[in-house]
N, C-alpha and C positions, 0 to 999 in steps of 0.2 A: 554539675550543670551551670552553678554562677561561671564557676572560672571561663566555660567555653563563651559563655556571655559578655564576659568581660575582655577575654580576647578578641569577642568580635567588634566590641566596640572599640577594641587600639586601633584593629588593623584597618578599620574605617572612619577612623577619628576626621582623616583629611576630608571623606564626604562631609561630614560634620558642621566644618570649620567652612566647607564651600557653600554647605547651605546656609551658616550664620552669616555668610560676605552675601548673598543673595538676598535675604531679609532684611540685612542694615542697608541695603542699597536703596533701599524703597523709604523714600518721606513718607511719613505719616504724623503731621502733624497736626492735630487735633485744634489746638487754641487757633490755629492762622488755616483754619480750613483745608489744608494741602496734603494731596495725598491718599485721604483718609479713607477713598470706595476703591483705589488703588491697591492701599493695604490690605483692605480685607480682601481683594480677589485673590492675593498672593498668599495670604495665608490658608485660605479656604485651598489653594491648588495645593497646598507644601502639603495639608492631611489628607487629601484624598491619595495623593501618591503612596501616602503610607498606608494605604487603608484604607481608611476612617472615612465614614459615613457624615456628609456636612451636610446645613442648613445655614444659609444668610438670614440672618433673623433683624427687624429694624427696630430695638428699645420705643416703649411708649413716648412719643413727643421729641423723640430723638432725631439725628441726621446720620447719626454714623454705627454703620453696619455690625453689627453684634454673627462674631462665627463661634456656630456649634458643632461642634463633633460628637461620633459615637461610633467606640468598636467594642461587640463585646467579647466578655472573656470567659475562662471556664472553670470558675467559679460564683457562686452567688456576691462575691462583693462587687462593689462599684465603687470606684474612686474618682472623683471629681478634680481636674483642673481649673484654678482660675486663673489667664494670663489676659495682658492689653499689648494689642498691636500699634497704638497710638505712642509717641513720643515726646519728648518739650521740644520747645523751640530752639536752635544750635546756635542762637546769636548770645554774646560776639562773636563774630564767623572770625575776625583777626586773631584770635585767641587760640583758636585753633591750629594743631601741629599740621595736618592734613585733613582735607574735605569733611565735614560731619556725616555726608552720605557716601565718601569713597571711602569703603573701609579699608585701613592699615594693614597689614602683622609686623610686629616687631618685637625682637627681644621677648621671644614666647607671647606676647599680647596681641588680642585685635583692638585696635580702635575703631568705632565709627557711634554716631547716637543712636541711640538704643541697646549698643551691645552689652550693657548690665541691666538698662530699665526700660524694656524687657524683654527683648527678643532673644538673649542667651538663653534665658529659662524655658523661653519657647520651646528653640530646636533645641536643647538637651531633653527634656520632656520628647519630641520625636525622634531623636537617636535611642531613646531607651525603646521605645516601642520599637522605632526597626528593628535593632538587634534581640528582641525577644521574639519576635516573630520569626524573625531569620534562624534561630535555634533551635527554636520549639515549635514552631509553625502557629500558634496561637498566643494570645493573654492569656497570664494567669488572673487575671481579674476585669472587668468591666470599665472599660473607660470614657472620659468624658469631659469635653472640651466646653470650657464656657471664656471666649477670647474676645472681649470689649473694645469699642474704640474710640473712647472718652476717657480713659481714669486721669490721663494729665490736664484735664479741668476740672475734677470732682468728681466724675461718674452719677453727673447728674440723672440719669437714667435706667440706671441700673437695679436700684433699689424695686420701682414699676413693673421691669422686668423680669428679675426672679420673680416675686408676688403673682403675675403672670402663669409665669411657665414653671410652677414649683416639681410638679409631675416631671416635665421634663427633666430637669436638676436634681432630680432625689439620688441618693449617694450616700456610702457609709463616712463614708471621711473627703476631704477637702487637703487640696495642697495648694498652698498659694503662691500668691507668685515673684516672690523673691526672697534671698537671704545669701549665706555665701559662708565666709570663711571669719574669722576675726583677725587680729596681727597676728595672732600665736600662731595660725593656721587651720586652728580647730575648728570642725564643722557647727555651724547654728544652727539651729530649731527655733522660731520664733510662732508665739500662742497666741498672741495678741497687739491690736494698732489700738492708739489712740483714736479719739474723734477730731475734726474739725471744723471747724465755723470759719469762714472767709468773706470779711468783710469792706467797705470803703464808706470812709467820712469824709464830707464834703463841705466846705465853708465858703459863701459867697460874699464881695464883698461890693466896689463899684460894679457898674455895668462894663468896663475896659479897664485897661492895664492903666496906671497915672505914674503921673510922675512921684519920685519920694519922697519932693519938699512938702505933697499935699501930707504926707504922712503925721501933721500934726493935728489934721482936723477929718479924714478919710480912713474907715477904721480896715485895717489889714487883718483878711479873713487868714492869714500866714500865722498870726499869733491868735489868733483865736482858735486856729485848732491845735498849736503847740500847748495852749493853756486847757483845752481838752483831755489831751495823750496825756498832759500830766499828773491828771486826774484817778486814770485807769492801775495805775503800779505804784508803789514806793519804792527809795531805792536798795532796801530787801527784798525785791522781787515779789513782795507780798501783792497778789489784783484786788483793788479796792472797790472794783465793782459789789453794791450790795447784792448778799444771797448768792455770788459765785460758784464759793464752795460748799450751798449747803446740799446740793446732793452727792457729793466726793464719797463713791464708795472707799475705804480704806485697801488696800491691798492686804490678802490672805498671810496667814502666817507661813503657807505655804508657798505662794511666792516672793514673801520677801526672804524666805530661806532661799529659794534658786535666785534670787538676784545678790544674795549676798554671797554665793558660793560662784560669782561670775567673775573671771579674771580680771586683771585693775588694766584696763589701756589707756590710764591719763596721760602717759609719760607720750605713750604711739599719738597719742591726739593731738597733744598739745603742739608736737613738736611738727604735725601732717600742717595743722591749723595757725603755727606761727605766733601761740599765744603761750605767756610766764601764769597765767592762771585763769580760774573758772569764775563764774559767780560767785559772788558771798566770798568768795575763799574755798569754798567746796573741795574736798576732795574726797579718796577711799570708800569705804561704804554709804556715807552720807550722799556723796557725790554719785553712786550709781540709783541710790535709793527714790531719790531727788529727780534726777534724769529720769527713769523710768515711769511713776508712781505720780510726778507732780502733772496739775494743767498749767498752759501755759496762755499770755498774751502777747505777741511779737508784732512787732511795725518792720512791713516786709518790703513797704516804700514810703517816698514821701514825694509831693510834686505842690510846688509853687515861683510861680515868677520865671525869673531868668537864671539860667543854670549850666547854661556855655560858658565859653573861658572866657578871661578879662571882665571889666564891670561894667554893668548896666544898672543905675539906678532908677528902678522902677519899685514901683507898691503893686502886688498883684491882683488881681480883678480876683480870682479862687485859688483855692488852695486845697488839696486832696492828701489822703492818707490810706494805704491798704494795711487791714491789719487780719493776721490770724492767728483765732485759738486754737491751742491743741487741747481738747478735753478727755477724760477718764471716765471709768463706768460710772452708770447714772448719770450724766450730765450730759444734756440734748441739746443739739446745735439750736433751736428754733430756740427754748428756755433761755440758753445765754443772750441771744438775741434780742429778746422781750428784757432783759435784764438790763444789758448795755443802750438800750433806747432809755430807760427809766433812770440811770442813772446820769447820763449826758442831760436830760430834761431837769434835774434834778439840783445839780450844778450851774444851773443857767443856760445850758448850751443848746438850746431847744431849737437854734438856728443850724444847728450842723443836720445836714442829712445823711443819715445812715442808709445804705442799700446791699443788701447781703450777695458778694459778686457770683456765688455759685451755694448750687446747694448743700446742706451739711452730712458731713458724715458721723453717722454712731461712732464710740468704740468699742471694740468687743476684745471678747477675750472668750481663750479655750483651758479646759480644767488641765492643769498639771496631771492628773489620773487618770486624763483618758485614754482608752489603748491605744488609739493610732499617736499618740507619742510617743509611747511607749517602743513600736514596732518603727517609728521612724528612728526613733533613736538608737537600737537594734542592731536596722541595717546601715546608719552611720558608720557603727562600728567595723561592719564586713567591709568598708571601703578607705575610710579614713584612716592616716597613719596616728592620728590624735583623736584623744575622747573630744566626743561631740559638747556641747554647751547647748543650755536654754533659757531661753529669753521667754521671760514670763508678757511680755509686752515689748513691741515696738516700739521708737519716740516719736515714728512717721505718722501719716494718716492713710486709710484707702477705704473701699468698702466694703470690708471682713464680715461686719453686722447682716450682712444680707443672707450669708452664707450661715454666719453662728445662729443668730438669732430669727430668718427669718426659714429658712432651712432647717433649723435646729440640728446642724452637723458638725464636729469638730474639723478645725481648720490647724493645720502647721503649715505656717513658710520654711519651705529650703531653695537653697539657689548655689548660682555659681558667681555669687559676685565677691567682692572683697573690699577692704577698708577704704584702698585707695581707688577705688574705679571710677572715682569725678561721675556722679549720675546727677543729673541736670544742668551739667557743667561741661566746660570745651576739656577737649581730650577725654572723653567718656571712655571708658574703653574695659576689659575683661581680660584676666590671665588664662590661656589654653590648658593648664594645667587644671585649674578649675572647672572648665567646661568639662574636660577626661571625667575627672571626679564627681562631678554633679551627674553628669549620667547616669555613671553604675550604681551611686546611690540612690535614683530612681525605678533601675532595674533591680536592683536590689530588693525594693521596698517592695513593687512590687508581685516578685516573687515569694516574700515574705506574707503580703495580704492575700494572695492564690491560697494557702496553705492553712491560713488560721481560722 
């Protein structure tokens, strides 16, 4: 029965590929408003063609249209999708090979934004459904769309609306919504995101821009928040925020056994990214341990004065910094927040103001033992020409917590994306080969959970 499934999904690969050029064609940009009730009509019409039973549903306090689906199947289980219709913003549009909304093919690839984050995952999740229906005239299993359209600002609303609609959402397992391939090729599993906190400090200093002879007597809100940010890391990468890490759950012996049995791709990275080394000197086990395991604090901009070309000698009137942590179990975006104000005040800096730019996310994690890894990793095997790999955690952020913890369901990402697919970046794009393969490993799976 797989095989005639999996034939049917060659020989309709090209619909496939026509409905991922139909989905990347539509903005959906969430940060800059555009698009966004656009996106969800298009999604909502792409499942009902399959099928699938929708509802426009609107997140507590929200704008942007939350689509749910539902087909069931014929078995007691239910498996739950999580994907986002929403995408980042494509600028630099100059940076771009072709349009970010005309999508490409080339040299086996589609380009256009979103076609790794997230709309690949999308329609592979409904090619696996067509062609099971198409064979078999039904699901082996119960399914179940939960398709957002905020995650690329936080999914500030999300969290409100599972809480909500929990009955709705009930499900034995969760798949989320991305992952792909590594350089080797081999398929991932990934069990867990970090959390994150996303913030901005702010330093006032004249009421207008001066000129920069006052700068012996006019104090420059530009180094008073450089003397801030100095405050926050040493340069061991140690955060000197007090009580950062005192809720740092340790990672299991069990996953740092599957992170230390994960292939080494420093040489694929370094060489992707252009750099002769990592932090500290990092490398091998230390280096994935570290990556995976640790929190982090990042300054993700910086804004003061004049910043076009040629010189302008001015002293800035404000001076701005975004910064985001990435945090590990136990450690709550509001707590870091209440920390990072105590310590800024602490140091002097009781003039900068802090304003948290979106809301935080948990992180979560799923047990290395529980069976839907088990059975995902399985059906990797019925498709993939290399063993699968697991990722006991992501380095990314999203809102998995909503799912692990407030669902109490285990969650795996799988996807069709890969190392080099630039996501959040110009030339976004996905290998077609991937997309083949993420299918059947959907269909795969499951027909594997019909059965167990």
């Amino acid at each position: 029965m797989l095989k005639k499934i999996f034939d049917y999904i060659d020989n309709h690969f090209s619909e496939t590929v026509a409905d991922l050029i139909r989905l990347c064609s539509q903005p959906g940009i969430s940060a800059q408003g555009i698009g966004v009730e656009e996106s969800a009509r298009l999604v909502t019409a792409m499942l009902q063609e399959s099928g699938i039973a929708t509802q426009v549903l609107l997140p507590p306090g929200g704008n942007c249209p939350l689509v749910y689906g539902e087909l069931a199947g014929d078995s007691p289980n239910t498996l739950l999708f999580y994907n986002h219709y929403d995408v980042q913003p494509p600028e630099p549009l100059e940076l771009w090979t072709s349009p970010p909304f005309e999508p490409a093919l080339y040299n086996g690839h589609l380009r256009a934004r979103g076609a790794a984050d997230n709309k690949g995952n999308i329609i592979a999740r409904l090619a696996a459904i067509k062609a099971l229906l198409a064979i078999k005239g039904s699901l082996p299993v119960t399914i179940k769309f939960c398709i957002e359209g905020d995650e690329e600002i936080g999914s500030p609303h999300l969290a409100a609306f599972v809480r909500e609609h929990r009955p709705l959402l009930r499900a034995d397992g969760c798949l989320w919504e991305g992952a792909g391939v590594n350089w080797q090729g081999q398929p991932t599993l990934v069990l867990g995101l970090k959390g994150i906190l996303y913030v901005e400090l702010e330093a006032q200093g004249a009421s207008r821009d001066v000129h920069s002879s006052l700068a012996t007597i006019v104090p420059n809100p530009a180094w008073q928040l450089v003397w801030a940010l100095n405050t926050l890391k040493d340069p061991q990468d140690n955060i000197l925020i007090e009580g950062f890490y005192d809720d740092v759950r340790p990672p299991t012996s069990a996953e740092v056994d599957a992170a230390r049995s994960l292939p080494s791709e420093e040489a694929e990275l370094q060489q992707s990214l252009g750099l002769n080394r990592f932090v500290n000197g990092l490398t091998g086990t230390a280096l994935t341990l570290h990556h995976l395991f640790q929190p982090t604090v990042n300054i993700c901009g910086l804004y003061a004065g004049y910043i076009g070309e040629g010189s302008k000698t001015v002293l800035p009137a404000v001076a701005k910094a975004k910064l985001d942590f990435r945090l590990v179990p136990q450690q709550r975006p509001e707590d870091i927040l209440s920390k990072l104000r105590r310590h800024l005040d602490k140091h002097g800096f009781t003039d900068i103001a802090l304003s948290q730019a979106v809301e935080g996310e948990e992180p979560a994690r799923t047990p290395l033992d529980a069976p839907l890894v088990q059975m995902v990793k399985e059906a990797a095997r019925q498709v993939y020409p290399m063993e699968p790999v697991i990722f006991p955690t992501m380095v990314a952020s999203g809102p998995m917590a909503c799912f692990t913890q407030t669902l109490g369901i285990p969650t795996v990402g799988i996807g069709v994306e890969y190392p080099d697919c630039r996501m959040h970046a110009p030339d976004e794009n996905i290998r077609l080969a991937d997309l083949a393969l993420g299918v059947k490993h959907l269909a795969a799976l499951m027909e594997r959970l019909g059965r167990s």
